[in-house]
C-alpha positions as a Markdown table, in Angstrom:
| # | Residue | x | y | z |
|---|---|---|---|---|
| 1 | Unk | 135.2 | 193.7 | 119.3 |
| 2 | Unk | 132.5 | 192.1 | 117.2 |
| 3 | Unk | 133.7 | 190.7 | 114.1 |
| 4 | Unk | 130.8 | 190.3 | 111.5 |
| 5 | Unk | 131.8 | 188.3 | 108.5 |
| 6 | Unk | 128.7 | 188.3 | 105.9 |
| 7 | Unk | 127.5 | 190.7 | 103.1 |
| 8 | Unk | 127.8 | 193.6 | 101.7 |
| 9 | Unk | 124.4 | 195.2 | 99.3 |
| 10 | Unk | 122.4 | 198.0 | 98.0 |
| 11 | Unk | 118.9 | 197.1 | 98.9 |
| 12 | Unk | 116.1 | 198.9 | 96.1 |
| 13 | Unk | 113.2 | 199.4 | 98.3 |
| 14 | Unk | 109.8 | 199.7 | 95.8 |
| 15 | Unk | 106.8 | 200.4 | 98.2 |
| 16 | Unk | 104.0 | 199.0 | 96.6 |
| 17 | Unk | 100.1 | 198.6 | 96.9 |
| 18 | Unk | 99.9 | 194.6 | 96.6 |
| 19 | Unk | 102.9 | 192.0 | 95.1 |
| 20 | Unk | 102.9 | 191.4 | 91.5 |
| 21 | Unk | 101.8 | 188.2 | 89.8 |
| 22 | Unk | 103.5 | 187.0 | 87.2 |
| 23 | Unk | 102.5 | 188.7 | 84.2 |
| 24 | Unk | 101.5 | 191.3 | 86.2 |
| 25 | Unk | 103.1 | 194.9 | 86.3 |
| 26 | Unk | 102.7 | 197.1 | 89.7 |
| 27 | Unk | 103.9 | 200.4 | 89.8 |
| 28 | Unk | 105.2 | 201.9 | 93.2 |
| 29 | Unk | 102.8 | 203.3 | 95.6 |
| 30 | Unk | 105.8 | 206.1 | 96.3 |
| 31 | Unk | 109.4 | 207.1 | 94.8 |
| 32 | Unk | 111.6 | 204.3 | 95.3 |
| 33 | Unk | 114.6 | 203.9 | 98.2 |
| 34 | Unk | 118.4 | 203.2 | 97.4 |
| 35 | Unk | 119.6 | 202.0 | 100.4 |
| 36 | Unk | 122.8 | 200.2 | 101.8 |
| 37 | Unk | 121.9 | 197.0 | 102.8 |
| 38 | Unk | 122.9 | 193.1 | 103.4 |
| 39 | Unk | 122.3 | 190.7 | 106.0 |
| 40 | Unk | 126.4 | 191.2 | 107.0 |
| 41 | Unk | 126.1 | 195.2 | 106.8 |
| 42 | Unk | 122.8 | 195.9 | 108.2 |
| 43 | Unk | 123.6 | 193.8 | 111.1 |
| 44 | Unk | 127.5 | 195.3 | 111.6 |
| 45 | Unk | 125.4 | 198.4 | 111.5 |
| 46 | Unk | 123.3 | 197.4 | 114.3 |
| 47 | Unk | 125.3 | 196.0 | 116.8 |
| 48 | Unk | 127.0 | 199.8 | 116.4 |
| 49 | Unk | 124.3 | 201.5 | 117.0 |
| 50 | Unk | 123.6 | 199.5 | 119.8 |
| 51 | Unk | 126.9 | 200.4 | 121.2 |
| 52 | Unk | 129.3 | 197.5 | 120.1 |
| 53 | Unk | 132.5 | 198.3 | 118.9 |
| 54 | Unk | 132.5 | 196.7 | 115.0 |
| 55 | Unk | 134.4 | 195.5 | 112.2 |
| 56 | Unk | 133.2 | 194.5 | 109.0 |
| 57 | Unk | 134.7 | 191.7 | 106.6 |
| 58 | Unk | 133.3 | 190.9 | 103.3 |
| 59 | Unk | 133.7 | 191.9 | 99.9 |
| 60 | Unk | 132.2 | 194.0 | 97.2 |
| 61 | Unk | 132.8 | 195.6 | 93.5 |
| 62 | Unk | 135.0 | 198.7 | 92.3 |
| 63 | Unk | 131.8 | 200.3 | 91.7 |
| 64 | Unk | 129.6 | 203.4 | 92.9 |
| 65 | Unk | 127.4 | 200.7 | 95.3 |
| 66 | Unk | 130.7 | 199.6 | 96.8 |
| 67 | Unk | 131.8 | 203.0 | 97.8 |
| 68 | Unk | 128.4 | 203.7 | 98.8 |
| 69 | Unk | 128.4 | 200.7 | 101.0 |
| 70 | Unk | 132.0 | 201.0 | 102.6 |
| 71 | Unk | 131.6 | 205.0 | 103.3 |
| 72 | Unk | 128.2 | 204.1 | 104.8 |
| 73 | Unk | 129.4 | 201.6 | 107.1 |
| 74 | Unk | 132.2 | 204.3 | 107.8 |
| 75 | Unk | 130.3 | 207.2 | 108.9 |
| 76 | Unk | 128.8 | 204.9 | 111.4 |
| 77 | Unk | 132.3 | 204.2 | 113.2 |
| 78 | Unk | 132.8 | 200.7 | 111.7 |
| 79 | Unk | 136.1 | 199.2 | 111.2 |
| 80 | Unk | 136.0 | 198.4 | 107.2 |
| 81 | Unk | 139.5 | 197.4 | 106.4 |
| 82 | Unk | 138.6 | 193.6 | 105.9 |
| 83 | Unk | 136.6 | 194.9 | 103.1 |
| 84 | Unk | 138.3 | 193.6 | 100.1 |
| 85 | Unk | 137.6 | 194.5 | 96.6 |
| 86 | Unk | 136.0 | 191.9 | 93.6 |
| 87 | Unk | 135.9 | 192.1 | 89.8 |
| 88 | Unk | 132.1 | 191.4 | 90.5 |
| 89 | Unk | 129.3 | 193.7 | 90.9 |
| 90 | Unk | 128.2 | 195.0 | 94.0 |
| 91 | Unk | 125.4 | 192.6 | 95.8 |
| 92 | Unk | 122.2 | 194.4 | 95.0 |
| 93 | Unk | 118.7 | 193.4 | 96.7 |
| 94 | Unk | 115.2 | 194.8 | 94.9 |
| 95 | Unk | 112.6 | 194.7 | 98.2 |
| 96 | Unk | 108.8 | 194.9 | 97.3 |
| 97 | Unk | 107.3 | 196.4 | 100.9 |
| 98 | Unk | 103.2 | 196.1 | 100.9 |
| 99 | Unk | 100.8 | 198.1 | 102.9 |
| 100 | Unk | 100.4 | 195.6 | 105.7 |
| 101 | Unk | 104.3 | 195.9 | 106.1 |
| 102 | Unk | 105.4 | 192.9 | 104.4 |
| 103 | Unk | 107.9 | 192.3 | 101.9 |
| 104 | Unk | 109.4 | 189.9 | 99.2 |
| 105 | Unk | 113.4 | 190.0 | 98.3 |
| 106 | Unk | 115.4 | 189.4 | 95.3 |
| 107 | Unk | 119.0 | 189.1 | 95.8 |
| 108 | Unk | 121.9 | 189.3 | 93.2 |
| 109 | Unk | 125.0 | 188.3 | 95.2 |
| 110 | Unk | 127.4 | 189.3 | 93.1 |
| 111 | Unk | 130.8 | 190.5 | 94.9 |
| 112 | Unk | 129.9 | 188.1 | 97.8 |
| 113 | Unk | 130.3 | 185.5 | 96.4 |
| 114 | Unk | 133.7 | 186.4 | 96.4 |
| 115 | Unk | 133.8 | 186.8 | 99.7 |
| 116 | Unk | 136.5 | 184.3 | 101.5 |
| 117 | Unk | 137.1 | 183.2 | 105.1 |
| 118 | Unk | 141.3 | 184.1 | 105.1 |
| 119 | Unk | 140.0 | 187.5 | 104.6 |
| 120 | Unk | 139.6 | 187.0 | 108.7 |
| 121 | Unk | 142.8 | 185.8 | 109.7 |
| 122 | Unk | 143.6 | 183.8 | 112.9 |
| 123 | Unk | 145.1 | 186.9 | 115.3 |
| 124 | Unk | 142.0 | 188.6 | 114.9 |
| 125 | Unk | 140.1 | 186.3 | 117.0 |
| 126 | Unk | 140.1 | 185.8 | 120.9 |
| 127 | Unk | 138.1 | 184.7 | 123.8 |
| 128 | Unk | 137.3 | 189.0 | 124.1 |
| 129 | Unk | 136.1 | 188.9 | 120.6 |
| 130 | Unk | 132.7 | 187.6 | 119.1 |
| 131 | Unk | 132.2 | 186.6 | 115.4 |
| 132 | Unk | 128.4 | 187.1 | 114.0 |
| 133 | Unk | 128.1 | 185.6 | 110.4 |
| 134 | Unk | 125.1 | 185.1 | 108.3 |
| 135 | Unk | 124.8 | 182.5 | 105.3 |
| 136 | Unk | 124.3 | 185.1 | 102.1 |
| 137 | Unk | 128.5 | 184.8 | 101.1 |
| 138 | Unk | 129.6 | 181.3 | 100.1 |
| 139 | Unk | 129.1 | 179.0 | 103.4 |
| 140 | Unk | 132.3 | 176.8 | 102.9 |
| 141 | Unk | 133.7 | 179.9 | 103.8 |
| 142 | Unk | 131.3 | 181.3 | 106.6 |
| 143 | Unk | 131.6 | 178.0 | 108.6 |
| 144 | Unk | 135.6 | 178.3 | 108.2 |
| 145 | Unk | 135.3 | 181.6 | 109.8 |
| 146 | Unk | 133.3 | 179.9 | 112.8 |
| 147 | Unk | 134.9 | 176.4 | 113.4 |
| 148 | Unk | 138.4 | 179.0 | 114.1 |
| 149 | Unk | 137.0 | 181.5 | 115.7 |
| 150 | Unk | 135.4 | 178.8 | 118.2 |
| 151 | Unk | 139.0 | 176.9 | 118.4 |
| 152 | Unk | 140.3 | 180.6 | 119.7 |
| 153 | Unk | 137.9 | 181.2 | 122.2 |
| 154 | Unk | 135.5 | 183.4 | 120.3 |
| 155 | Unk | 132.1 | 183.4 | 120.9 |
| 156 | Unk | 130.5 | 182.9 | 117.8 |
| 157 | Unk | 126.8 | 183.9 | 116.4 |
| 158 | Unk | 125.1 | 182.0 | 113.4 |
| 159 | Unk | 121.8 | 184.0 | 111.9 |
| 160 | Unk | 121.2 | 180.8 | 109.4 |
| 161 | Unk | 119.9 | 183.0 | 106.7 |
| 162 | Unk | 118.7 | 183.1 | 104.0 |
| 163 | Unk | 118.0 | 179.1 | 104.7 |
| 164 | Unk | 121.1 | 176.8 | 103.9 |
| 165 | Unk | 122.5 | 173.5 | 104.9 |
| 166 | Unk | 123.9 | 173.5 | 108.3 |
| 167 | Unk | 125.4 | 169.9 | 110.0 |
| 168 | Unk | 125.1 | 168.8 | 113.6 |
| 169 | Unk | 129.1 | 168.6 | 112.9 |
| 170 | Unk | 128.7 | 172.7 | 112.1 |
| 171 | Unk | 126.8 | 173.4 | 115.4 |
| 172 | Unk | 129.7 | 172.8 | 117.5 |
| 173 | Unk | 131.7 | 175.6 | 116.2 |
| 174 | Unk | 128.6 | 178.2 | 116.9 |
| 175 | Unk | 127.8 | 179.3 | 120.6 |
| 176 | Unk | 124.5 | 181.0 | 119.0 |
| 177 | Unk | 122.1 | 179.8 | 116.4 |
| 178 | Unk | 119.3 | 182.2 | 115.7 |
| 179 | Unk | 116.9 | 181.2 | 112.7 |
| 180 | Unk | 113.3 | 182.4 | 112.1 |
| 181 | Unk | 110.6 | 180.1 | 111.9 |
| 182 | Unk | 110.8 | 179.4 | 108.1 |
| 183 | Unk | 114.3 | 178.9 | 108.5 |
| 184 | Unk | 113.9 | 176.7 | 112.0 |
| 185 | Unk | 111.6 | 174.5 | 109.8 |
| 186 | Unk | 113.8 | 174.5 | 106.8 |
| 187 | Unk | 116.6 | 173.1 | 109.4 |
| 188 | Unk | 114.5 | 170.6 | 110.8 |
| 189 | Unk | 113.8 | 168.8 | 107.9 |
| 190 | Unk | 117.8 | 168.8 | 106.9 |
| 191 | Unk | 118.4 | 167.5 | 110.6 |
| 192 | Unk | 115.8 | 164.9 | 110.2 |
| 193 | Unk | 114.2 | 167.0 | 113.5 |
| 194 | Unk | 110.4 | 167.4 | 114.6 |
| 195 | Unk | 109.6 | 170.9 | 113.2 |
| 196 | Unk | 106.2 | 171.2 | 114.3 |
| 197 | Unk | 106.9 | 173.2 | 118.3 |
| 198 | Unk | 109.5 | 175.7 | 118.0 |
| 199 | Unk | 110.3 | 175.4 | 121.6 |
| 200 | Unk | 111.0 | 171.5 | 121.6 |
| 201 | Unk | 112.9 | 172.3 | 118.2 |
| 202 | Unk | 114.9 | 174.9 | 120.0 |
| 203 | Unk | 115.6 | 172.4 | 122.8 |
| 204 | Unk | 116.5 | 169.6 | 120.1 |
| 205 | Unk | 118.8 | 171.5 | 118.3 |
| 206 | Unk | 120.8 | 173.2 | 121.2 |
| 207 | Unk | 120.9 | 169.8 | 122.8 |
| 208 | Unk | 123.1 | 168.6 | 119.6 |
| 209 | Unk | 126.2 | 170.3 | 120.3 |
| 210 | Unk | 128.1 | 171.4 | 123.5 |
| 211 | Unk | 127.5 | 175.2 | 124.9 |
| 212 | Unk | 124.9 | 175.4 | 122.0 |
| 213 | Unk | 122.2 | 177.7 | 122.6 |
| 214 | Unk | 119.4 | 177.9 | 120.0 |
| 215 | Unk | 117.0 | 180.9 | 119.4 |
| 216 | Unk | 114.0 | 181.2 | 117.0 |
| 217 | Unk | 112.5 | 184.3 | 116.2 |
| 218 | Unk | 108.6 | 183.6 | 115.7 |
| 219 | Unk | 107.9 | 187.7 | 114.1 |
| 220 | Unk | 104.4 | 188.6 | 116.3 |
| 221 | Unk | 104.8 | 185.8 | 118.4 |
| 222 | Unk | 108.0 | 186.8 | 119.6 |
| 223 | Unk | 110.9 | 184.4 | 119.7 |
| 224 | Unk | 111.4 | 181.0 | 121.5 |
| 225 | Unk | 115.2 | 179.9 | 123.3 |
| 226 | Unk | 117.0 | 176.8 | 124.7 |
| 227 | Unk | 120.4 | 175.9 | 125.8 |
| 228 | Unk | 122.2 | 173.7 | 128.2 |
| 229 | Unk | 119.9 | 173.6 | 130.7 |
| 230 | Unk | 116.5 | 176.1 | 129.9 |
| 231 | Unk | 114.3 | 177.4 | 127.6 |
| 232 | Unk | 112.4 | 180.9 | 127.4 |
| 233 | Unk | 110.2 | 182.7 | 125.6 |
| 234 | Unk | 110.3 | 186.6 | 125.1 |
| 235 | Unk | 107.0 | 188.1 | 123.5 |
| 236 | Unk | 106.8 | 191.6 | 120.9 |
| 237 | Unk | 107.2 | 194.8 | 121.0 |
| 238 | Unk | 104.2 | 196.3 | 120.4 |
| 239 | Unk | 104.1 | 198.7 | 117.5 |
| 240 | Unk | 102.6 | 200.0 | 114.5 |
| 241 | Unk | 104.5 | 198.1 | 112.0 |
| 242 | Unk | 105.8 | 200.0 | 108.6 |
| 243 | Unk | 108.6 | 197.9 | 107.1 |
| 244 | Unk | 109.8 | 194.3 | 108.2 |
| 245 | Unk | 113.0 | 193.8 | 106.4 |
| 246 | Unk | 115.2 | 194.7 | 108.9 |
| 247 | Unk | 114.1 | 193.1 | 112.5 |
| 248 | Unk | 115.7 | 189.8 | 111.7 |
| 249 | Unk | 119.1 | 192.0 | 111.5 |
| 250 | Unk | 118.3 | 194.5 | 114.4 |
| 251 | Unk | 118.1 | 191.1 | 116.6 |
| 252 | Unk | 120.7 | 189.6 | 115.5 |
| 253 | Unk | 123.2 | 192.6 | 115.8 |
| 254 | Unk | 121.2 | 194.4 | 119.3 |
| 255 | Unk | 121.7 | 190.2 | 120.6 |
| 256 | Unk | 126.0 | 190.4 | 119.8 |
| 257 | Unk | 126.2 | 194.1 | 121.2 |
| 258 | Unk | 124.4 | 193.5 | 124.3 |
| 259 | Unk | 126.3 | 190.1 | 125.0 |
| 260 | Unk | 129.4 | 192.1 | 124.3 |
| 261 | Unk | 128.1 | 194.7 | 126.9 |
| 262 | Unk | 128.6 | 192.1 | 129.6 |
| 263 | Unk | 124.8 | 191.3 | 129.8 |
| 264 | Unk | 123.5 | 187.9 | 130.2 |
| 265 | Unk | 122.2 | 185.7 | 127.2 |
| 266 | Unk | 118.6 | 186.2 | 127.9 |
| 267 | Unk | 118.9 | 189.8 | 129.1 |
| 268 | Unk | 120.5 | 190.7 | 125.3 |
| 269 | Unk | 117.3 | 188.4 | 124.3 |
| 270 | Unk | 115.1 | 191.0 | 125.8 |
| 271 | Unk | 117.0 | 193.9 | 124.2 |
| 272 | Unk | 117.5 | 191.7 | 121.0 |
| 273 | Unk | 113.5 | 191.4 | 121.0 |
| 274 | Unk | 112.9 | 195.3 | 121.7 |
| 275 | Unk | 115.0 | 196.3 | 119.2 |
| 276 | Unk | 114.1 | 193.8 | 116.4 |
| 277 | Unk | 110.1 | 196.1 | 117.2 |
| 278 | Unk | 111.7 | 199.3 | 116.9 |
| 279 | Unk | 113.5 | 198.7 | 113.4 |
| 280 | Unk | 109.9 | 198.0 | 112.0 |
| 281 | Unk | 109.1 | 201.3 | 112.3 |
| 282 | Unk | 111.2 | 202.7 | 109.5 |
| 283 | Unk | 111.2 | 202.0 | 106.3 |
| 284 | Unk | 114.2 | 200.2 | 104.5 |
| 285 | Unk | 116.7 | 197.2 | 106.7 |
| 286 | Unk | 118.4 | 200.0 | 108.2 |
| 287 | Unk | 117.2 | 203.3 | 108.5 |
| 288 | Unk | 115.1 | 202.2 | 111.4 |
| 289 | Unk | 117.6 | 200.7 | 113.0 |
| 290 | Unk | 117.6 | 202.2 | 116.9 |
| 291 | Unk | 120.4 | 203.2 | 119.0 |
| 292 | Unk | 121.5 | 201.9 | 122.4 |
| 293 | Unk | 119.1 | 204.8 | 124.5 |
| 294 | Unk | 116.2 | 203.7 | 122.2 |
| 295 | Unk | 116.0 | 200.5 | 123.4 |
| 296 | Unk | 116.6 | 201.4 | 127.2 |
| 297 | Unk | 113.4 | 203.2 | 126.8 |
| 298 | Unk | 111.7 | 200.7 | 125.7 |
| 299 | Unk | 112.2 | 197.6 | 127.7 |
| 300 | Unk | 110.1 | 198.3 | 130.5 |
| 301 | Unk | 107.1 | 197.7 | 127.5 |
| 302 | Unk | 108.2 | 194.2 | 127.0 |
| 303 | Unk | 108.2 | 192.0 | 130.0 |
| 304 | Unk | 111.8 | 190.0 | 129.9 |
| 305 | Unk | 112.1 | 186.4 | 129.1 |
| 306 | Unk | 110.4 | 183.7 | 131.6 |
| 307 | Unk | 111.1 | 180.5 | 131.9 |
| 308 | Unk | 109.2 | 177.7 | 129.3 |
């Protein structure tokens, strides 16, 4: 089973023709989207469609967004009884989407905060089981998660995002590290790390703890990865982009699925990398969001990782 621990939102999608500046007042080029969303959901959500087998854990109000959230994660066959309940609001996310595809977030955590590592107790983890966390609920938490999951065998999946603090002391618990470039830089600078190649960063950072391996996702460019003993770079899917927000999740969530499919790391970076294109093509972090057959029919468009 994949275990994702992370959060729980209702995303507010406003497509617009250009981003405000302050002062300024921009109405919406089209209705507006209500949408389930956070990092933790969208990318539960993903690794399902891809075929994984998932349970969510997280936490969010006794309100309609709540419901909304848990019944949506439902329908799609996800396993939702870690979901606890919080006096706080629902997480909510406004998203500003541009014509060129790009996008600016506000977050209001709310009930994630909330959220709490015992939530996941100990007999849910195993050397058959692999945790994916994110870093939007409180990371005290998220890291506790990680560091006993590791010390049961669990392979263990850190999307470092949205940017936080994250030790040479917290890699060892985490079997995957996947950042995107901001974020890569971000932790750089807090591991006192040359920033400036993503590839030698990769190698750097997977080169700080034991079976570390370290992948950064560079949007157009594709994504860059090292671990033990190699590096690779996978390139883009080429398509005609309409909405960014969710590729970062597709990745992350297509990357746990397929390595819980029994493929090899850089074989689920290949299919990680195909789906992240496909989820552009929708608008909103998960309504594009492709299935497992989608992304068999695209691989052969997207040459597979080679060696750096």
């Amino acid at each position: 089973m994949i275990i994702v621990f992370g959060s729980l939102n209702i995303d507010i999608v406003m497509p617009v023709e250009h981003f405000p500046k302050p002062g300024e007042t921009v109405l919406c080029a089209t209705d507006y989207l209500s949408r389930p969303g956070g990092k933790g959901a969208n990318q539960a959500l993903a690794a399902a469609r891809a075929g994984g087998k998932v349970a969510m854990v997280g936490k969010v109000g006794d309100d309609a967004f709540g419901r909304r959230s848990v019944n949506n994660l439902k329908s799609q066959g996800i396993w939702t009884a870690g979901i606890g309940i919080s006096e706080r609001p629902t997480g909510c996310a406004t998203i500003a989407v541009n014509t060129k595809g790009e996008n600016f977030i506000m977050v209001a955590p709310g009930a994630n905060l909330d959220a709490t590592g015992d939530q996941a107790p100990d007999d849910i983890f195993s050397d058959k089981n692999i945790v994916l966390a994110q870093l939007e609920v409180p990371h005290a938490e998220t890291f506790d998660v990680l560091a006993r999951a590791h010390a049961k065998g669990a392979t263990t999946i850190l999307n470092a995002s949205p940017a936080g603090a994250v030790t040479q002391g917290m890699l060892a618990s985490i079997t995957y590290l996947i950042v995107n470039e901001i974020e890569a830089q971000q932790l750089a600078q807090s591991l006192q790390l040359d920033g400036s190649d993503p590839l030698k960063l990769a190698r750097h950072i997977a080169g700080m703890a034991p079976h570390l391996t370290c992948i950064i996702t560079l949007e157009a460019q594709g994504a860059v990865a090292a671990g033990a003993h190699h590096a690779y770079r996978v390139g883009c899917l080429p398509v005609e982009v309409v909405d960014t927000t969710g590729a970062g999740d597709a990745f992350c969530g297509i990357f746990a699925a397929s390595l819980k499919a029994g493929h090899p790391w850089t074989s689920a970076l290949h299919r990680a990398s195909v789906g992240a294109g496909l989820a552009c093509l929708g608008l909103g972090a998960q309504s594009g969001l492709p299935d497992a057959d989608e992304i068999d029919a695209h691989l052969a468009q997207l040459p597979p990782p080679v060696q750096a």
